[in-house]
N, C-alpha and C positions, 0 to 999 in steps of 0.2 A: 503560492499557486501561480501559474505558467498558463499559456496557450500550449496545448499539448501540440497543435499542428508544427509546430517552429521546433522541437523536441526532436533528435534526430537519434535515431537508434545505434550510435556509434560504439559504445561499450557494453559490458554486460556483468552482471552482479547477481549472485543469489544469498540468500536467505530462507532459512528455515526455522518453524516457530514451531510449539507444542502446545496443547490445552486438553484440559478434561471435558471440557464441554465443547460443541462448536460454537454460543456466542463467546465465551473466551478464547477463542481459537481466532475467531474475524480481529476480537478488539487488539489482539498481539500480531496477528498481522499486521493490521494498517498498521498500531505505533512502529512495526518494525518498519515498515516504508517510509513513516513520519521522521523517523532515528534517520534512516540513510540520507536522507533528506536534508535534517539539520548537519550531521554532522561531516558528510561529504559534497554537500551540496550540488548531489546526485540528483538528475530530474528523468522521473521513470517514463517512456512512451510504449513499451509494449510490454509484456508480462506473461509467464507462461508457470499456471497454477498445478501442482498436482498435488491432490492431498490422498494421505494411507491412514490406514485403519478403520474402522465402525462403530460409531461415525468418523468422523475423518478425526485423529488427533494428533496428527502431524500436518504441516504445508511445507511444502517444499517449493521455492520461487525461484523462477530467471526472470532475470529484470534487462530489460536493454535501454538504453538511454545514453542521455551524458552530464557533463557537469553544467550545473551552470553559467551564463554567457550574457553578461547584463547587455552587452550591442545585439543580443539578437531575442532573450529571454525578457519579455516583461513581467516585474516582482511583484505581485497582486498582497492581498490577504495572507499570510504565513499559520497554518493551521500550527497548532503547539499538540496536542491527540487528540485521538479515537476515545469517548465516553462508552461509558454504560447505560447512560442515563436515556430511557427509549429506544433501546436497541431492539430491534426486528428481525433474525435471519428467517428467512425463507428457502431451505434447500430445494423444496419440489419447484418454486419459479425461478432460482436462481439468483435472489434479490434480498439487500440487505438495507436496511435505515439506519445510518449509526449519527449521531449528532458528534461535531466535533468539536474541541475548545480553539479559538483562534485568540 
């Protein structure tokens, strides 16, 4: 984890994840942001979500951000995933509780 203010929306990346449910749809989201994360060392500052179907069981993301940059990005806590364990979504507020593994 980063200061997202120092995060500069210089590239762009999408992602697209499926689930039967929408809490499985949230937890494969994040890990999918989690995944770009570890494994490109991609740091996301803006995001732009569209999800299909009823309820939604596809997402479709654009991500814009950049890579990594230890002189300008400081390295905090490195979350490892998104649980299940006390998961909350809330479609009608918008709002989700996921606990992570760090």
């Amino acid at each position: 984890m980063t200061d997202l203010r120092k995060v500069r929306p210089r590239e762009q990346r999408s992602v697209e994840v499926t689930g039967s449910e929408v809490p499985g749809l949230t937890v494969a989201y994040l890990n999918a942001l989690i995944l770009l994360q570890q494994s490109e060392s991609f740091l996301v500052r803006q995001l732009q979500v569209r999800p299909t179907g009823q309820p939604p069981f596809r997402l479709s993301v654009r991500m814009w951000g950049e890579s990594f940059d230890p002189t300008r990005h400081t390295q905090g806590m490195e979350v490892k995933a998104a649980t299940w364990h006390k998961l909350r979504v809330d479609l009608n507020r918008r709002t989700a509780r996921v606990i992570v593994d760090i």
